[in-house]
C-alpha positions as CSV (number, residue, x, y, z in Angstrom):
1,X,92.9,-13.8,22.1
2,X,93.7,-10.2,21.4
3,X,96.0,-8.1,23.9
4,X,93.4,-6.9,26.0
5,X,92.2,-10.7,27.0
6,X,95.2,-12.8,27.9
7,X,94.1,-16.4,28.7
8,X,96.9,-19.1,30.1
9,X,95.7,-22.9,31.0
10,X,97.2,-24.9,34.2
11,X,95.8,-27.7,35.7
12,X,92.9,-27.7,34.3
13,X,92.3,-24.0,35.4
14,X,92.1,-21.0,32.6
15,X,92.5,-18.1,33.7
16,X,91.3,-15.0,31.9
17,X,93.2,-11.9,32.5
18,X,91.5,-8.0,31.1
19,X,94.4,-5.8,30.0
20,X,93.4,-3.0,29.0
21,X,94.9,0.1,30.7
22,X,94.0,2.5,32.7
23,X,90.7,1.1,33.6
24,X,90.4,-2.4,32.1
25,X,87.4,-0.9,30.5
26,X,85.4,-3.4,28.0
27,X,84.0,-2.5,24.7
28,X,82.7,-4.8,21.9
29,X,85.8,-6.4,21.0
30,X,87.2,-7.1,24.2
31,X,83.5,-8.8,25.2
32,X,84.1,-10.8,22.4
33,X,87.6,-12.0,23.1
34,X,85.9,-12.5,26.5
35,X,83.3,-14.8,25.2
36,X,85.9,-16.6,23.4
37,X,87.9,-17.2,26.4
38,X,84.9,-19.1,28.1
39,X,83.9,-20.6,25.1
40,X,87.0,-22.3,24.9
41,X,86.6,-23.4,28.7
42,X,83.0,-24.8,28.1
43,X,84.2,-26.5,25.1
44,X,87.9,-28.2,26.1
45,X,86.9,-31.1,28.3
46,X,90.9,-30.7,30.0
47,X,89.4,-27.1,31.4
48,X,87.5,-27.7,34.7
49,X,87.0,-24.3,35.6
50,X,87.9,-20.3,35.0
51,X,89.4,-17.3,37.1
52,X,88.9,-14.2,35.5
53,X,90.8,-11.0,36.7
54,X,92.1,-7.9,36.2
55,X,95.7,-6.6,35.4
56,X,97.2,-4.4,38.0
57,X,96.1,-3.2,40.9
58,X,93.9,-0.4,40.8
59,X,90.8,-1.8,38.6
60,X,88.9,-5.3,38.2
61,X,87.6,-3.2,35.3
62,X,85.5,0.4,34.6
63,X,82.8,-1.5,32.9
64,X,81.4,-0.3,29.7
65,X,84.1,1.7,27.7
66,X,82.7,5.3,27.7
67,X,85.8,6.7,25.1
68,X,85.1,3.7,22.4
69,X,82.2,5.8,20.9
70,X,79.6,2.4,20.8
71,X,76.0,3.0,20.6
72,X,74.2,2.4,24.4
73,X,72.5,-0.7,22.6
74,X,75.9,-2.2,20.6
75,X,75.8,-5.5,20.5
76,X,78.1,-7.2,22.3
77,X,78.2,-10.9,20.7
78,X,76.7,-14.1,21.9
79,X,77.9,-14.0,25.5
80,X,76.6,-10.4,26.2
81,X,78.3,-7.5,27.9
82,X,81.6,-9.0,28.9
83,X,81.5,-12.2,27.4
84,X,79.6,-13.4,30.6
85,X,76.7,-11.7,31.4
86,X,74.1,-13.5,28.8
87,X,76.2,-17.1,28.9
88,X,73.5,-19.0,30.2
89,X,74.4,-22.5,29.2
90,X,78.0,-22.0,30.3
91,X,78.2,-25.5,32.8
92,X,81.9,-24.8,33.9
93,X,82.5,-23.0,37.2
94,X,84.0,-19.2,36.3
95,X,85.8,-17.6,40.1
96,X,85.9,-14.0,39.8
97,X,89.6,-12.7,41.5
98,X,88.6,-8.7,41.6
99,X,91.7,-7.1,41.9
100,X,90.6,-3.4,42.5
101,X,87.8,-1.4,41.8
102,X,84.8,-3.1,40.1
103,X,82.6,-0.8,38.5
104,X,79.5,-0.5,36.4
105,X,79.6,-3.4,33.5
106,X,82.9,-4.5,35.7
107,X,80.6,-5.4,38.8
108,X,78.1,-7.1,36.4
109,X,81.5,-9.0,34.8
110,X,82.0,-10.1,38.7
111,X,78.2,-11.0,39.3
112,X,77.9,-13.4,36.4
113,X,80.5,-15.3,38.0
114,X,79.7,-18.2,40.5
115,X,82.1,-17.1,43.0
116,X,83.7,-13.7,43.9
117,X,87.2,-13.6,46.0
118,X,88.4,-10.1,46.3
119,X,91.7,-8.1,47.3
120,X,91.4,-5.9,50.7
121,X,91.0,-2.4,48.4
122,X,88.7,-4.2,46.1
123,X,84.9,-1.9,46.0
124,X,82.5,-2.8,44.2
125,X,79.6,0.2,42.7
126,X,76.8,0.0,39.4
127,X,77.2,3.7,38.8
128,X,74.7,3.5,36.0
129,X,72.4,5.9,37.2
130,X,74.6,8.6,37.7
131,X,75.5,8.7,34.4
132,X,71.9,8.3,33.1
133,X,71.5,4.5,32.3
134,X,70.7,1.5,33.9
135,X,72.6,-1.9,35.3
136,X,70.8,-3.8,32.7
137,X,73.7,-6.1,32.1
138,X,72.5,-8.7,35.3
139,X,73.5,-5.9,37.7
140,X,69.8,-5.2,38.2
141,X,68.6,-8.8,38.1
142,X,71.6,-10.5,39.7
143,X,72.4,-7.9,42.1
144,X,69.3,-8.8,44.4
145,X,69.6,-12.3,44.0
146,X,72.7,-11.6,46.4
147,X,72.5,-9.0,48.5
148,X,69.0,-8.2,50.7
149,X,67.3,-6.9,48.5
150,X,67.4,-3.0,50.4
151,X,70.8,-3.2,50.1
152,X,70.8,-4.2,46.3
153,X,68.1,-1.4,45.8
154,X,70.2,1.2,47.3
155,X,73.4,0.5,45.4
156,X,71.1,0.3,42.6
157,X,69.5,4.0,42.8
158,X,72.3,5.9,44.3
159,X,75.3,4.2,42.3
160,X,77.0,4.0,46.0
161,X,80.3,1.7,46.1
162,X,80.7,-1.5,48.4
163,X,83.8,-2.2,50.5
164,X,85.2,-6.2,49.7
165,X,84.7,-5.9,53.5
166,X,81.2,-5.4,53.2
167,X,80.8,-7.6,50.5
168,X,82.0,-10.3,52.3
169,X,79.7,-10.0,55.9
170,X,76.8,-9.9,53.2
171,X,78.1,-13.2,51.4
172,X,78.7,-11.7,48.2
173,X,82.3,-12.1,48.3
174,X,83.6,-15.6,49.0
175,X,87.0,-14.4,50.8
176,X,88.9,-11.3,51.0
177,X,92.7,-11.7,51.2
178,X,95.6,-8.9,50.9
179,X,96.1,-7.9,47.3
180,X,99.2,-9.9,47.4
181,X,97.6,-13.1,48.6
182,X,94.5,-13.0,45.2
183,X,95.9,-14.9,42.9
184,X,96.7,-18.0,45.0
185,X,93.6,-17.5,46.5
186,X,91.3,-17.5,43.4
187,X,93.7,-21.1,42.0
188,X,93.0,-22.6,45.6
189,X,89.7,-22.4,45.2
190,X,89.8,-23.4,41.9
191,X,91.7,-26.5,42.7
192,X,89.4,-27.2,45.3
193,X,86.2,-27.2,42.9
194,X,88.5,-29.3,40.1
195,X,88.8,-32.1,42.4
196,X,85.4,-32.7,42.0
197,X,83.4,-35.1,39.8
198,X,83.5,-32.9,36.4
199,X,79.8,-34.2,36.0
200,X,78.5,-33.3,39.4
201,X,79.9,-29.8,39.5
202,X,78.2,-29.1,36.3
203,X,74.9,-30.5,37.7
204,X,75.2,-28.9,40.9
205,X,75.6,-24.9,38.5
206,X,72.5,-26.8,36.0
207,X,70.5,-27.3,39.6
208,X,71.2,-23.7,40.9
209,X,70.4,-22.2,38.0
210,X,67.3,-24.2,37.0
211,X,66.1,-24.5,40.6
212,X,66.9,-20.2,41.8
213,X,63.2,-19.0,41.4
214,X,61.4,-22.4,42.8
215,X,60.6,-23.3,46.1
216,X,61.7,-26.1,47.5
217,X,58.7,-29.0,46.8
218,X,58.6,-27.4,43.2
219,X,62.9,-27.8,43.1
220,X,62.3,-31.6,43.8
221,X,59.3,-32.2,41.4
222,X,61.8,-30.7,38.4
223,X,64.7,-32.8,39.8
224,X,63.0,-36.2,40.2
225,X,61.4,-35.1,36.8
226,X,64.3,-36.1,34.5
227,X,64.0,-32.1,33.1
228,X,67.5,-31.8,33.9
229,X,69.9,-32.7,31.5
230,X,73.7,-32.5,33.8
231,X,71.8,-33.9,36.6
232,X,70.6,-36.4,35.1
233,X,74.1,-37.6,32.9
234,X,76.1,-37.7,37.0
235,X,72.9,-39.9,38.4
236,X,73.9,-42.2,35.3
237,X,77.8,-41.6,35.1
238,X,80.6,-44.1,36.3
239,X,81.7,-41.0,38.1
240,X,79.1,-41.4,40.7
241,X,80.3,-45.2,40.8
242,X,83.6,-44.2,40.9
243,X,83.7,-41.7,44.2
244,X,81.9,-44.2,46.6
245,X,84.0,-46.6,45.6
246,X,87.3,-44.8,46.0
247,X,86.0,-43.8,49.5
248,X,85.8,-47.1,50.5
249,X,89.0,-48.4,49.3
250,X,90.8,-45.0,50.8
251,X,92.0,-43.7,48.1
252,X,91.8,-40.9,45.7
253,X,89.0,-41.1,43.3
254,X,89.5,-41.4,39.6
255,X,87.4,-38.8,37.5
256,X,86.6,-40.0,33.9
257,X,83.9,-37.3,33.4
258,X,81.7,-40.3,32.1
């Protein structure tokens, strides 16, 4: 990791912290020293899931660094903008902990997460238009997916910024806490998705994911199908032996992740 991605492991948790002062803004190297902080958690089988964050208080991060002097088109490694944003096979849970103001390429950072938690002050804006580009780092794909879609076609034309308030009465954000309270926030929820079969969490991300443009009878034909790798492995797993039979003897279950 370089200085401006610090990573630390707990518990099965890694959390990814942006340090890059003033404005935790992200050019090439830092996405990718991003990428390889979530390529390390898809690949060590002791990492369950990821918090990624900001340091201090004032940004989540800026987005796209506008000083660095990269080409509009740069590429950005394997993982895309941030490390995150193009990470499509990626089957370990990633909880973004926005700790201030989320911004352009920093909202899209907070998007390609599965779950958003967000300090009181935290606001959230894709100010690409205004400067004469476009969100096209997920902001305007992923950005509908969860909001209405007026409201994501708003923030998306005028560049307007979202309250964590307003986030969270739309169910973008998962929880908003005082600054203070984040980080224990984002590792309780954390903890809560470790204690989970590793197997069926990743199936449940693989079914999402797979499953977010179908309907319903259509979600069920690729399920029963056997087109779905994760899913498949938990149907199969001692795992899924393992919880039932831990419930009934009333105790905790044992995860092997096989």
């Amino acid at each position: 990791m370089t200085e401006a991605v610090r990573t630390d492991a707990d518990g099965g948790v890694l959390t990814v912290t942006l340090d890059r002062p003033k404005a935790n803004a992200i050019d090439v190297a830092t996405s990718r020293a991003l990428h390889e902080a979530f390529v390390r958690l898809r690949d060590d089988d002791s990492l369950r899931v990821a918090v990624v964050t900001g340091a201090g208080e004032r940004f989540f991060s800026a987005g796209w660094d506008l000083k660095a002097g990269e080409e509009i088109d740069a590429d950005h490694g394997p993982g895309g903008f941030a490390g995150l944003t193009e990470f499509f096979d990626l089957d370990k849970p990633v909880i973004a902990a926005v700790n201030g103001l989320a911004l352009g390429g920093g909202f899209e950072l907070a998007l390609a997460a599965d779950l958003v938690v967000a300090a009181e002050h935290a606001e959230f804006a894709l100010t690409e238009v205004t400067l004469g580009m476009v969100a096209d780092s997920g902001g305007v794909l992923r950005l509908p997916e969860r909001l209405p879609r007026a409201v994501a076609a708003e923030m998306l034309l005028t560049g307007r910024r979202m309250t964590a308030a307003e986030g969270h009465r739309w169910g973008l954000v998962t929880s908003v806490v005082p600054a203070s309270e984040l980080p224990a926030e984002a590792a309780a929820l954390a903890h809560r998705i470790r204690a989970g079969a590793p197997l069926a969490v990743a199936a449940v991300k693989e079914i999402l994911r797979e499953t977010a443009a179908l309907d319903v009878e259509s979600g069920y034909r690729l399920l029963r199908g056997g087109g779905l790798p994760n899913y498949r492995a938990m149907l199969a797993s001692e795992d899924a032996r393992e919880g039932p039979r831990a419930f009934a003897e009333k105790r905790p279950p044992q995860w092997t992740g096989r």
